[in-house]
C-alpha positions as CSV (number, residue, x, y, z in Angstrom):
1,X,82.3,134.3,86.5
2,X,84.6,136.9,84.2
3,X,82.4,138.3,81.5
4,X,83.2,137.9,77.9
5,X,80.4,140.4,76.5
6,X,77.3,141.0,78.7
7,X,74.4,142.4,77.1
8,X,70.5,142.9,78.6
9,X,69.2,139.5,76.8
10,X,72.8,137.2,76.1
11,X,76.1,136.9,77.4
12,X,79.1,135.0,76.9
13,X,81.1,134.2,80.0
14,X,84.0,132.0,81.9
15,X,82.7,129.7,84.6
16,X,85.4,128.0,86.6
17,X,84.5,124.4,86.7
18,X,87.0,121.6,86.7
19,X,85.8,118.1,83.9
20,X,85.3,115.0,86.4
21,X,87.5,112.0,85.2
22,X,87.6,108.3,85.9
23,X,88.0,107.5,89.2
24,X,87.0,111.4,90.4
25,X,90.4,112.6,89.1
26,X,89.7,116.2,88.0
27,X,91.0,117.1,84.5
28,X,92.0,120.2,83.3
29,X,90.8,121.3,79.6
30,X,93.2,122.1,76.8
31,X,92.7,125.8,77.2
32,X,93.3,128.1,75.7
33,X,92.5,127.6,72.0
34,X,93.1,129.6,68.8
35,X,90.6,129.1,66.8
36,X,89.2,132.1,64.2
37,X,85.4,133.8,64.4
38,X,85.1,131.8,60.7
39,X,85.9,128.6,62.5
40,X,83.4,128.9,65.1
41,X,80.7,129.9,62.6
42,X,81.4,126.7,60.6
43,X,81.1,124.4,63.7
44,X,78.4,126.4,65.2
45,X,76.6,126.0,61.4
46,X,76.9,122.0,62.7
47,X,75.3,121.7,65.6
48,X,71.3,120.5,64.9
49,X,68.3,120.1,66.7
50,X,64.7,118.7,65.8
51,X,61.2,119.2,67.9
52,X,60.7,116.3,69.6
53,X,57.6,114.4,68.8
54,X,55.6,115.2,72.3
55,X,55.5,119.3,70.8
56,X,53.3,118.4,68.0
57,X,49.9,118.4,67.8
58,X,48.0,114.8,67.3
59,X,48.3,113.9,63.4
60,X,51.2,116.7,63.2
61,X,54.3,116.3,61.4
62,X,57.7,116.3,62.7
63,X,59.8,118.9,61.5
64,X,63.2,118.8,59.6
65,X,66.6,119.4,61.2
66,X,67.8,122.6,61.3
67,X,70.4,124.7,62.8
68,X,70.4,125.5,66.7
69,X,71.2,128.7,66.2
70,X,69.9,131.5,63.7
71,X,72.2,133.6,62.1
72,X,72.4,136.8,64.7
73,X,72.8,134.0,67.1
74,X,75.7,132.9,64.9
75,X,77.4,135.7,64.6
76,X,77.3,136.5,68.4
77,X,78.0,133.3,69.5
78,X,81.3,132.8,67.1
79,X,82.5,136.3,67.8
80,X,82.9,135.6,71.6
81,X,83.5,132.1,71.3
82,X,87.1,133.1,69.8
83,X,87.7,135.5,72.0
84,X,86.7,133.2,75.1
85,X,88.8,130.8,74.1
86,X,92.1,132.4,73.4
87,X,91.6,133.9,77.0
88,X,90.2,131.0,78.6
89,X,92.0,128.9,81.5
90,X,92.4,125.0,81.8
91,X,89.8,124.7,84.6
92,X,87.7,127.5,82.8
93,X,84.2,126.8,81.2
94,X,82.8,129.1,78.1
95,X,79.2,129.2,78.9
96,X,76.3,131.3,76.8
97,X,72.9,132.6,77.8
98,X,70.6,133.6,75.1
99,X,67.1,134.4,75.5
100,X,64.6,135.2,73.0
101,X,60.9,137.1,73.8
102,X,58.0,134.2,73.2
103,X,55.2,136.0,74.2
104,X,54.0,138.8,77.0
105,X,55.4,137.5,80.0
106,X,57.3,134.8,78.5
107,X,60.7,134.4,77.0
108,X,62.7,131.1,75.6
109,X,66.0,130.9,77.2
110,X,69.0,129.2,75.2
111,X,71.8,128.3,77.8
112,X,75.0,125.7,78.2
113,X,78.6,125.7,77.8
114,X,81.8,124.8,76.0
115,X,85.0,123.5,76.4
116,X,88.1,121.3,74.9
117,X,89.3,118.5,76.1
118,X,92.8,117.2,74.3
119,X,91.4,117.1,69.9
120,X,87.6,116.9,70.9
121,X,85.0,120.1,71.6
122,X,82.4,119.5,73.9
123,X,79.4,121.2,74.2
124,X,76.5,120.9,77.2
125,X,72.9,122.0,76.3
126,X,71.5,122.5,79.4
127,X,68.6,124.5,77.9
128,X,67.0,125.0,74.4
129,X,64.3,127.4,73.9
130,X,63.4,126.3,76.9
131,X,60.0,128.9,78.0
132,X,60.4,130.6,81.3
133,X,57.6,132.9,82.7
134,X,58.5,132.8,86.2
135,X,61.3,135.7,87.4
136,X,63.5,133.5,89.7
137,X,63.8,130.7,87.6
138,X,65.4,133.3,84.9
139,X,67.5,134.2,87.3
140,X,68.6,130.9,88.4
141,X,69.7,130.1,84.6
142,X,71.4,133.6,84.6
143,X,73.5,132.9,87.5
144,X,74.1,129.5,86.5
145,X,73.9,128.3,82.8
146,X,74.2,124.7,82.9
147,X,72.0,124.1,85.1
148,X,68.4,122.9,83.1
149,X,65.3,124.3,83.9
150,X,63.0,121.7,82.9
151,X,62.2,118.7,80.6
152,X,63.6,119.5,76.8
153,X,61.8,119.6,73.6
154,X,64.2,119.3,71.0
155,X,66.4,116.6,70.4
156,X,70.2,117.4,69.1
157,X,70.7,115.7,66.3
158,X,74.7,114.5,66.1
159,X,76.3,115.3,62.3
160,X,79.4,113.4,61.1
161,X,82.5,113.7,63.6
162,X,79.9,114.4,66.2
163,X,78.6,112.2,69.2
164,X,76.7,112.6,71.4
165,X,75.7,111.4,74.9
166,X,73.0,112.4,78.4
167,X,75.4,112.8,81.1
168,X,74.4,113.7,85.0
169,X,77.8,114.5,86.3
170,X,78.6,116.9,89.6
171,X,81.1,119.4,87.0
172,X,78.0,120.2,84.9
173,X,75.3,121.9,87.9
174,X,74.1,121.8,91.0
175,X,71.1,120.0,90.2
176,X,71.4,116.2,89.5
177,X,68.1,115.9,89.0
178,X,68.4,116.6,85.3
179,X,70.1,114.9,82.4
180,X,71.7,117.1,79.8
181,X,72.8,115.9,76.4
182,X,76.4,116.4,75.4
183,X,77.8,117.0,71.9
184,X,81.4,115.8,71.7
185,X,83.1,117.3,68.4
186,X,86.2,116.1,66.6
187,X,86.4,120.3,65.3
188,X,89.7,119.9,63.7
189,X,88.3,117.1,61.7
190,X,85.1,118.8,61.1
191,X,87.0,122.1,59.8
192,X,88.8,120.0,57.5
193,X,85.9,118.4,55.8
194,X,84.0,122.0,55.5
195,X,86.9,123.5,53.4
196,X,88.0,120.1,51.4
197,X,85.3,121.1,48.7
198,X,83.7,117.7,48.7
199,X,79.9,117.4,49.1
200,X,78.1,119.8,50.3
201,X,79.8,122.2,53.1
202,X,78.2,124.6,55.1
203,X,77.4,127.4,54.0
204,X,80.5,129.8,53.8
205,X,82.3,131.5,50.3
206,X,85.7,129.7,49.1
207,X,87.3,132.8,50.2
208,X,85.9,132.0,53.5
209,X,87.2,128.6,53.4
210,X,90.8,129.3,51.7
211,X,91.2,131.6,55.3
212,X,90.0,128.4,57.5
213,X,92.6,125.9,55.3
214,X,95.0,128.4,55.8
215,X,94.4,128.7,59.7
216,X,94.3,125.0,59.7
217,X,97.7,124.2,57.9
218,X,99.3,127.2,60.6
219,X,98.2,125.2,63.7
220,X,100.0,121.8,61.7
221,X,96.0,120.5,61.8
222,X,97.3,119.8,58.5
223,X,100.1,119.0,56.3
224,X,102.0,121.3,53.7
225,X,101.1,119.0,50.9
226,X,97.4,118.6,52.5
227,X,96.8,122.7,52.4
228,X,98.2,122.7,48.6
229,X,95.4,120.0,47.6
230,X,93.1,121.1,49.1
231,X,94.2,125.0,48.2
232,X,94.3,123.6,44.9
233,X,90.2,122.1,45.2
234,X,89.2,125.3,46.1
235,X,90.9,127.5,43.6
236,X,89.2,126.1,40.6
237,X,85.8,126.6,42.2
238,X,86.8,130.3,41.8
């Protein structure tokens, strides 16, 4: 794998790994892809997860949905996330390993990957604060992120141009004893609602958002007269 940014805890790497189509023709993603650190932040601000049910205590109460990833996470994440993917090749994964201390002995491992195929991102969570106490199996989820270490317990929670489906397919890790889920993304839809000034965005300044609408208008995502409405929406929030 060619490393992105490696530190002690997280990385951010390539993984070669081909998508499996219909029919076991291999497809090769629409890599690379320009897309800005503010971009990633916004999508990365979109992806959801709850506790599932069999985490709580009898009589407990589910929790809300929240965000996947806190805002370090974020930041890390969205910073190598555009680099990645204005370097990455069309048979080239992005894949992340996070891992966060629980207790003595015991750290919760975030891992999966990323890539685009033709207008949609796709992202495979293969782990999600999943606890590890045992040496090898970090190891095994170093070496090879998508690959889950165990039963989940949180649920991803698909937002507007999101869906998502379990897949068990050869591309995603050597074991095929595990489902994963997999969120599939219309991004260049979902960047254009987060900056149309409708509702309620993530959370992001309308300087923030003037930069995505203008990133988004550059890449003909949108049209001319599209950027000057929505320019337009934004500018008398100011």
């Amino acid at each position: 794998m060619r490393t992105i940014n490696e530190e002690e805890s997280r990385y951010v790497r390539f993984q070669a790994r081909y998508g499996e189509g219909q029919d076991g023709v291999a497809l090769k993603f629409a890599h690379p892809v320009a897309l800005g650190e503010l971009e990633w932040a916004h999508l990365l601000d979109n992806i959801i997860i709850q506790e599932q049910q069999k985490l709580l205590a009898l009589g407990g109460t589910r929790s809300a949905p929240r965000p996947a990833f806190g805002v370090d996470e974020k930041r890390y994440l969205a910073k190598h996330l555009a680099e990645g993917f204005q370097k990455a090749r069309p048979d080239e994964w992005v894949v992340f390993y996070l891992s966060h201390p629980r207790e003595p002995g015991v750290v919760e491992i975030d891992s999966g990957g990323f890539f685009i195929d033709g207008e949609r991102l796709h992202l495979i969570v293969a782990n999600y604060r999943q606890p590890v106490s045992m040496a090898f199996i970090r190891e095994q989820i170093w070496n090879d992120p998508l690959r889950p270490a165990g039963d989940s317990f949180y649920d991803v929670i698909p937002q507007s141009y999101q869906v998502l489906q379990t897949v068990r397919r050869k591309d995603l890790t050597q074991s095929l004893l595990k489902q994963v889920p997999e969120l599939s993304i219309d991004y260049s839809a979902q960047l254009n609602d987060d900056v149309n000034g409708d509702g309620e965005a993530v959370g992001s300044s309308i300087e923030d958002r003037l930069r995505i609408l203008k990133r988004l208008r550059d890449r003909d995502l949108i049209s001319e007269e599209q950027f000057r409405m929505k320019q337009a929406r934004l500018l008398e929030r100011l």
